[in-house]
C-alpha positions as CSV (number, residue, x, y, z in Angstrom):
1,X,4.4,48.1,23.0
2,X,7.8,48.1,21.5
3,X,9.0,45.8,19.1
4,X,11.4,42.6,19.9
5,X,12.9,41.6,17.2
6,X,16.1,40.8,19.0
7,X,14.4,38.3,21.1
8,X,14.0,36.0,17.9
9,X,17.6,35.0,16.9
10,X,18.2,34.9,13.0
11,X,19.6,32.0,13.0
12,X,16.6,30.1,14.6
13,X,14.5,31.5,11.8
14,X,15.9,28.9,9.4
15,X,13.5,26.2,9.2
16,X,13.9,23.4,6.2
17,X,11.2,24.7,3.5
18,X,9.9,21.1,2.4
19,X,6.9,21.2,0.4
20,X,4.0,19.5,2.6
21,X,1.2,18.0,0.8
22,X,-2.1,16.1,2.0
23,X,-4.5,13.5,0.4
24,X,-1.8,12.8,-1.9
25,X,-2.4,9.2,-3.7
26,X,0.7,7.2,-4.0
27,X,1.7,5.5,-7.1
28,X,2.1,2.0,-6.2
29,X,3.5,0.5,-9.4
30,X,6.0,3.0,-11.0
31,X,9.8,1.2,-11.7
32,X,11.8,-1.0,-10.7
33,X,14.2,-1.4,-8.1
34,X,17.3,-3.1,-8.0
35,X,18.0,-3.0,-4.1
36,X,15.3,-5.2,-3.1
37,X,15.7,-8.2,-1.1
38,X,14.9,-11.6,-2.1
39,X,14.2,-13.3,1.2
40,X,10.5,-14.9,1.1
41,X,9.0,-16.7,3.6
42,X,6.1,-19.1,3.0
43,X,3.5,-19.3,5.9
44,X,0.9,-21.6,4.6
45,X,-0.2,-23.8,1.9
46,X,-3.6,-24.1,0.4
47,X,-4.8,-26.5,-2.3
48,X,-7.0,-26.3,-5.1
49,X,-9.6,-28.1,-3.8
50,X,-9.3,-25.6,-1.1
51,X,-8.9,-22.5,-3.2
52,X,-12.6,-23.3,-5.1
53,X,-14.1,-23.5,-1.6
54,X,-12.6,-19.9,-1.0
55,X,-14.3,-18.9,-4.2
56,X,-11.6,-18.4,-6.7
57,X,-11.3,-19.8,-9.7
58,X,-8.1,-21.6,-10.8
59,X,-7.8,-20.8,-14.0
60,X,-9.2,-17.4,-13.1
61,X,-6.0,-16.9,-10.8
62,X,-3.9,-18.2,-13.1
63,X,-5.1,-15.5,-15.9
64,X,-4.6,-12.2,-13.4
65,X,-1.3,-13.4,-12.4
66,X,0.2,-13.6,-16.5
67,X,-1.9,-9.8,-16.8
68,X,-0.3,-8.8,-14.2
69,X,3.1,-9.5,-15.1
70,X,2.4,-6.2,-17.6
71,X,0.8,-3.7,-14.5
72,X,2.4,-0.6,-15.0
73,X,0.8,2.4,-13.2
74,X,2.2,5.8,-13.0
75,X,4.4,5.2,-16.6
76,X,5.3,3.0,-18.9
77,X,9.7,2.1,-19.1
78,X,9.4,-1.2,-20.8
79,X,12.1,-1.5,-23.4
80,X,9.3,-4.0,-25.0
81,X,6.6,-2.5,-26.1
82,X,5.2,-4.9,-28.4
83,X,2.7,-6.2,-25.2
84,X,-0.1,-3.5,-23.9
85,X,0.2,-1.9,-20.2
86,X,-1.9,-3.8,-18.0
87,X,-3.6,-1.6,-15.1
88,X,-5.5,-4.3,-12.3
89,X,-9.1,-3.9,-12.4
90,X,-11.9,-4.9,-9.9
91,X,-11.8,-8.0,-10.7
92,X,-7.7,-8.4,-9.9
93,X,-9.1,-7.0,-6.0
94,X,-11.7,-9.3,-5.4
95,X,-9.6,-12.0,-6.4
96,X,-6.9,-10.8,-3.4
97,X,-9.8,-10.5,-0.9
98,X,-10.3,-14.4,0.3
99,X,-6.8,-15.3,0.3
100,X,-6.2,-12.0,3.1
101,X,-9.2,-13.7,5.1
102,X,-7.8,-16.8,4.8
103,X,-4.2,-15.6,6.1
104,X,-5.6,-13.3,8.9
105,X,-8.0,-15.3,10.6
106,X,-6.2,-18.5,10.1
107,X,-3.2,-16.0,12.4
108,X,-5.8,-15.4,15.3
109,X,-7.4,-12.2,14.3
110,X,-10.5,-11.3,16.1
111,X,-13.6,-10.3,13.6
112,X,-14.9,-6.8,15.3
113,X,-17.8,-6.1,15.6
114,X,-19.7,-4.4,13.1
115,X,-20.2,-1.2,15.1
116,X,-16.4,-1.3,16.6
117,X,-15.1,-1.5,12.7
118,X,-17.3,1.1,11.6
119,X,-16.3,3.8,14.6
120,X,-12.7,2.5,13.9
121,X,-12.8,3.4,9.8
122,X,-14.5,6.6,11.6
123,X,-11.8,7.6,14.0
124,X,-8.6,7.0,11.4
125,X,-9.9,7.4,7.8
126,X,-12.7,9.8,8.5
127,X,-15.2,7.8,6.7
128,X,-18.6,7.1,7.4
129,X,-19.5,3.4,6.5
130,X,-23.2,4.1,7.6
131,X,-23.9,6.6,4.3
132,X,-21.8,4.2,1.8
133,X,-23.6,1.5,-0.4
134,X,-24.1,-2.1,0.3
135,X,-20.8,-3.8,-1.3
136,X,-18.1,-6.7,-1.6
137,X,-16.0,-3.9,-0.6
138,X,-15.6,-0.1,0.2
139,X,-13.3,2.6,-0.9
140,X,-12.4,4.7,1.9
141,X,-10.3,6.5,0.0
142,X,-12.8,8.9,-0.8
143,X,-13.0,7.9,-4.4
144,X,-16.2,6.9,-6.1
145,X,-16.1,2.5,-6.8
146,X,-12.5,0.9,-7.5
147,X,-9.5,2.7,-8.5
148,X,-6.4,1.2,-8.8
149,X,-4.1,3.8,-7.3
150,X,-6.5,4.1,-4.0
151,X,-5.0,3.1,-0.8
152,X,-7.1,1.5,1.6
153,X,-10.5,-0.2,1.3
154,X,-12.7,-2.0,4.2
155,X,-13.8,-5.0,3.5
156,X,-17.2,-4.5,6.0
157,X,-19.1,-7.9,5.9
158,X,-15.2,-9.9,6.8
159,X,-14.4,-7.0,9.2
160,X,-10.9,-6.0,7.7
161,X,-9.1,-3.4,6.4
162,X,-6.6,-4.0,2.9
163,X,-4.7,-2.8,-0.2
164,X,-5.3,-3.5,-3.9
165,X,-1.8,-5.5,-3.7
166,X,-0.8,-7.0,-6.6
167,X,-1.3,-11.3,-6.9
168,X,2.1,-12.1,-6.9
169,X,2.4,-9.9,-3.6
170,X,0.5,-12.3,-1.3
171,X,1.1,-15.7,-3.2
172,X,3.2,-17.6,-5.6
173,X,1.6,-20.6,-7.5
174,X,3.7,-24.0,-7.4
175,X,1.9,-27.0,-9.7
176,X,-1.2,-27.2,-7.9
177,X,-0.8,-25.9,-4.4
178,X,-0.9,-22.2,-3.2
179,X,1.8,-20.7,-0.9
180,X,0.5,-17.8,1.3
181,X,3.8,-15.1,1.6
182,X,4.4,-14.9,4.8
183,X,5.6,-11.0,4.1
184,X,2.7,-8.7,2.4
185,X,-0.1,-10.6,4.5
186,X,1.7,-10.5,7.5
187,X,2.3,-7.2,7.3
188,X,-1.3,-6.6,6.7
189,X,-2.2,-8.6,9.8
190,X,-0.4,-6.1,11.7
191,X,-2.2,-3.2,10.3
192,X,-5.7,-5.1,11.2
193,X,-4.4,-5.5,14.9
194,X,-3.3,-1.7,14.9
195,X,-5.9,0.4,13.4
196,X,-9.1,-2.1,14.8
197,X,-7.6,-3.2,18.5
198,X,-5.0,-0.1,18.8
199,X,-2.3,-3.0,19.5
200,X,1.0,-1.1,20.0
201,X,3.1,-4.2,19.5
202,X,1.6,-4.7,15.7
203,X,2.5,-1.2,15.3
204,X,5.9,-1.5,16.8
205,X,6.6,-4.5,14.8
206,X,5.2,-2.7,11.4
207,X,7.9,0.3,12.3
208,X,10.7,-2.3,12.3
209,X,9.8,-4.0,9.4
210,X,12.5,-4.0,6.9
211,X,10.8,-5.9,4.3
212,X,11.3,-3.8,0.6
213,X,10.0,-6.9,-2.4
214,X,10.9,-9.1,-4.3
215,X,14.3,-8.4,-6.4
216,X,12.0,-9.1,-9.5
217,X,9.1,-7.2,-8.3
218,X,6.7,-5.1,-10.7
219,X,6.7,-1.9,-9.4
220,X,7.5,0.3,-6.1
221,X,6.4,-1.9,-3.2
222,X,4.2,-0.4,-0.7
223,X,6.2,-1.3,2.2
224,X,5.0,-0.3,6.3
225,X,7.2,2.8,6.1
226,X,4.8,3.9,3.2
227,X,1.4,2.1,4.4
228,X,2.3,4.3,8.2
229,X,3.1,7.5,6.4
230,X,-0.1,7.4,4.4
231,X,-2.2,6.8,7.8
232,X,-0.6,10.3,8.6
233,X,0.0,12.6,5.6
234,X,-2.8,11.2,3.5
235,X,-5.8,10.6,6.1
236,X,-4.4,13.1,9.1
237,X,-4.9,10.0,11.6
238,X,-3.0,11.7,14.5
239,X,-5.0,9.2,17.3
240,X,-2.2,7.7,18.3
241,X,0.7,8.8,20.6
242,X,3.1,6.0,19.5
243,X,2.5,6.6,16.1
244,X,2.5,10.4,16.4
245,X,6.1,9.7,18.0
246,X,7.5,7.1,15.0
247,X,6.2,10.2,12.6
248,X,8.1,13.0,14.8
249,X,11.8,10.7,14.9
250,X,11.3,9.8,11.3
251,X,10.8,13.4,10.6
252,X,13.0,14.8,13.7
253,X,15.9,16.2,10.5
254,X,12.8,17.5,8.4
255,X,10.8,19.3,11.8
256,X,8.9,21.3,8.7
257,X,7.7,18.2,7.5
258,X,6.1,17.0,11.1
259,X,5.1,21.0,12.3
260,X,3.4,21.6,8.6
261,X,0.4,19.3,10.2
262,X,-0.4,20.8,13.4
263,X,-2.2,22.8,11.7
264,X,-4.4,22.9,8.4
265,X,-7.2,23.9,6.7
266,X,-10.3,21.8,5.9
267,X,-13.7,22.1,3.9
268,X,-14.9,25.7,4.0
269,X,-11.5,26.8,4.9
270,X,-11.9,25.9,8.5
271,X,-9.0,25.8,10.8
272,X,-8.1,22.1,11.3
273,X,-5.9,22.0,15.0
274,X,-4.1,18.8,15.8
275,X,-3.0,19.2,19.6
276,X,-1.7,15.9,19.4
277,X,1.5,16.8,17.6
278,X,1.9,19.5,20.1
279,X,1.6,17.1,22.6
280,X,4.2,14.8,20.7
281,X,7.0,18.1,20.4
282,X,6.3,18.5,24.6
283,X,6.5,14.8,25.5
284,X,10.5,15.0,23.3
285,X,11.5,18.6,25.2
286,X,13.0,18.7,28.6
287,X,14.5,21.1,30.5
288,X,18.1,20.4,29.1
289,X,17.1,19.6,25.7
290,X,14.1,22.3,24.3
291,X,16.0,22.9,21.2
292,X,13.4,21.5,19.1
293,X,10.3,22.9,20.9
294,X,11.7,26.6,21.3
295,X,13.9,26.8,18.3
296,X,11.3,24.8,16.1
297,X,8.1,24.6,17.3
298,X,8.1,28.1,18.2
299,X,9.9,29.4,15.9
300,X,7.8,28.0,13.1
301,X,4.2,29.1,14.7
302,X,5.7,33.0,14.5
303,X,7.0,32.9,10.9
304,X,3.3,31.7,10.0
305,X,1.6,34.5,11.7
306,X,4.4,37.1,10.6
307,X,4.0,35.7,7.0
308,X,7.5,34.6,6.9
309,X,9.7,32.8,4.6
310,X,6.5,31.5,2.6
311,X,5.8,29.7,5.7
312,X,1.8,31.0,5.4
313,X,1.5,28.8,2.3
314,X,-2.7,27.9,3.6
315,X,-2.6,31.9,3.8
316,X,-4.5,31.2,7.8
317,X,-6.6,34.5,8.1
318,X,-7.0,36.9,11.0
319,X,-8.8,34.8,13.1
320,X,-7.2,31.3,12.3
321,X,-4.0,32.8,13.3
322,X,-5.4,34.4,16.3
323,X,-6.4,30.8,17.4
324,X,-3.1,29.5,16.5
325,X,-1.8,32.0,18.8
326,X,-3.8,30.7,21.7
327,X,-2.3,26.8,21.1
328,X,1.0,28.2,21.1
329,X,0.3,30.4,24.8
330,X,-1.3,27.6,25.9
331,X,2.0,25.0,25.5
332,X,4.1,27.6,26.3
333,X,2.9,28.9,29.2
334,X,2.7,25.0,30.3
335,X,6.7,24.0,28.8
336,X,8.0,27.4,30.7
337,X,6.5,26.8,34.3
338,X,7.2,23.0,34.2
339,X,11.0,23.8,33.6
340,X,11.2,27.4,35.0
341,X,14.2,26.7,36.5
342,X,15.9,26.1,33.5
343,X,14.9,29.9,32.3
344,X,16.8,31.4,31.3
345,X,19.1,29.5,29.5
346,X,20.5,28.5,25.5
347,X,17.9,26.8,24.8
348,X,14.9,28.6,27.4
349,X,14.6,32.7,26.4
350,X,14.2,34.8,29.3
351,X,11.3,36.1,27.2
352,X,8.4,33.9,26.1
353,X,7.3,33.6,22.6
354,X,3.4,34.6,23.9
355,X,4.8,37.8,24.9
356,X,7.1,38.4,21.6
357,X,3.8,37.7,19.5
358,X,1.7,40.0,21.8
359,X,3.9,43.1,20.9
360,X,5.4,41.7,17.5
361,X,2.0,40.3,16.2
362,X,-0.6,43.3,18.2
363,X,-3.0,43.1,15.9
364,X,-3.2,38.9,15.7
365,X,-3.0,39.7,19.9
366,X,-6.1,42.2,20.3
367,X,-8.0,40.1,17.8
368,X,-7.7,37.1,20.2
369,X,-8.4,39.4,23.0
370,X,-12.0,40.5,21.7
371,X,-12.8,37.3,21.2
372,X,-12.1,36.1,24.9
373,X,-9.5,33.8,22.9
374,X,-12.3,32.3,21.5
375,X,-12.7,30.1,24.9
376,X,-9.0,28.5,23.9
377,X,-6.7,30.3,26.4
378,X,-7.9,31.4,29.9
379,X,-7.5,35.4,30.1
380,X,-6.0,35.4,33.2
381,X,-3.2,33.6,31.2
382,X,-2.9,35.6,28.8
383,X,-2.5,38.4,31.5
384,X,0.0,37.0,33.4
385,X,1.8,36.1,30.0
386,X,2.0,39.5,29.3
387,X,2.6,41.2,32.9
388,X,6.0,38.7,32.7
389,X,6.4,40.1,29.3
390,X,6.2,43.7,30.4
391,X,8.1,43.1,33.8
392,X,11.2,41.7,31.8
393,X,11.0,44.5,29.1
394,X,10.2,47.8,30.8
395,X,8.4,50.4,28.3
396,X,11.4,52.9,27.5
397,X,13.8,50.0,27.8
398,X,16.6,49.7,24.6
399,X,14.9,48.9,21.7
């Protein structure tokens, strides 16, 4: 087979390089920010009396909140040094822990069940609250016990997933009453309603939220923006469409920091494969606008089987690419017969990528083959991929 370079414009090549990385923890307390609005709104009020019932010591409160005044994680920029950095410990969480129960189900969440919370923790953290130890709390995380710079933690007995936010975050003390922020716990509600009862509004309402801290606040607050990016990048939850979608528009500039997770490697180098993003790029293509999908999409599966432009950074192997290969037929083959008669076009080649990868890419191709594309791609498929192929570029043709 000859070679077709020409059928792979230069200037599609050029995909922004941005660094992708996974599992990363974020640093929730690290400076402070000028920008951030002051607007607070107060939801509830609980008493004293009513805080002891809950389990929480007054004075005990009281004590966190001053320590906390001097929580510094990540660094240290104080100009006065003369106090010692405070990091949160266990006891800071498990002070936040009643007042989020108190807030959420006193806003009309619904308890799961035990077995719907643990498939749920399952399906978008990937952890297995059957093998983890009886416990106040859980880190599902994937850390051993508390750690302050963790994300998420389910709270299993209450039914409820949280952050280790900061006191002043979810409350503000006044004399001898309690006032709930209607702002942090909120937002946390909404989070509950999404990842336990998949409620699309709760998400839809977390995407709009504009909400960056107080103007005083301690630290980097870990606003939705953050909380849904960490769902995605840190614990590849890809489960659902709408928030597949919020992560391809937030990203639609940046299309190498949305393609880098389609896929990815996991333990014992093992090809991870996220069709949903693929289905995400084909639900945002259409006949008159396939920019992204062909000049992307494509685009960026080729340079990581070629090797290209460091875009092979997981270094995929022989067969990982050959199965990468077989996603990309398969959503091609699907894209170009749904709009055929848009082809060809600016934006749809009168070759397919398949068929460019079959003759640019043999060996990747014949690898696939043996392997009956590994029960992926049908071979009839592939055959009629690369009859078209052959049909539209005769052998002895220009080079």
């Amino acid at each position: 087979m000859k070679k077709l370079l020409g059928l792979v414009p230069l200037f599609a090549l050029t995909i922004m390089f941005v660094q992708c990385t996974g599992n990363s923890k974020r640093v929730n307390i690290v400076a402070m920010e000028s920008h951030k609005t002051t607007h607070i709104q107060y939801d509830s009020i609980i008493s004293m009396e009513r805080l002891k019932e809950m389990g929480i010591d007054r004075g005990t409160l009281l004590k966190h909140i001053k320590l906390q005044e001097n929580a510094w994680f990540g660094g240290d920029f104080r100009d006065d040094q003369s106090k010692p950095r405070y990091i949160p410990t266990c006891e800071d969480f498990l002070l936040t822990i009643p007042l989020v129960e108190h807030y959420l189900y006193a806003h009309g969440f619904k308890k799961p069940s035990k077995e719907l919370f643990a498939k749920r923790v399952k399906q978008v953290f990937g952890y297995d609250l059957g093998t983890s130890a009886t416990s106040t709390f859980v880190n599902i995380s994937h850390e051993e016990g508390f750690d302050f710079a963790s994300s998420f933690f389910a709270i299993e007995d209450k039914g409820f997933i949280t952050y280790n936010w900061l006191l002043r975050d979810l409350i503000s003390v006044d004399g001898n009453t309690i006032k709930l922020k209607n702002t942090t716990l909120k937002q946390i509600l909404l989070l509950n309603k999404f990842l336990i009862y998949n409620d699309t509004g709760a998400l839809k309402q977390l995407e709009q939220s504009r909400y960056k801290g107080e103007a005083d606040e301690i630290g980097d607050y870990y606003n939705s923006v953050r909380m849904l990016d960490d769902l995605l990048t840190g614990y590849s939850y890809f489960g659902s469409p709408e928030l597949n979608q919020w992560f391809f528009n937030k990203e639609r500039d940046n299309p190498f920091a949305f393609l880098c997770y389609i896929f990815d490697k996991g333990k014992g180098n093992n090809l991870i494969v996220h069709p949903e993003l693929i289905a995400t790029i084909e639900k945002n293509t259409t006949g008159k606008n396939s920019a992204y999908y062909n000049e992307k999409f494509l685009i960026y599966v080729y340079q990581v089987l070629q090797d290209e432009d460091g875009m092979n950074a997981a270094q995929f192997n022989l067969e990982q690419k050959a199965r990468m290969f077989c996603y990309l037929a398969n959503s091609e083959y699907k894209m170009r017969n749904k709009y055929a008669d848009y082809i060809p076009s600016a934006d749809w080649p009168r070759t397919s990528m398949a068929y460019v990868i079959m003759t640019n890419c043999e060996k990747i191709y014949r690898y696939a083959r043996a392997h009956k594309f590994f029960g992926i791609s049908s071979p009839k498929m592939m055959d009629e991929i690369e009859q078209e192929g052959l049909d539209l570029n005769p052998p002895g043709g220009d080079e």
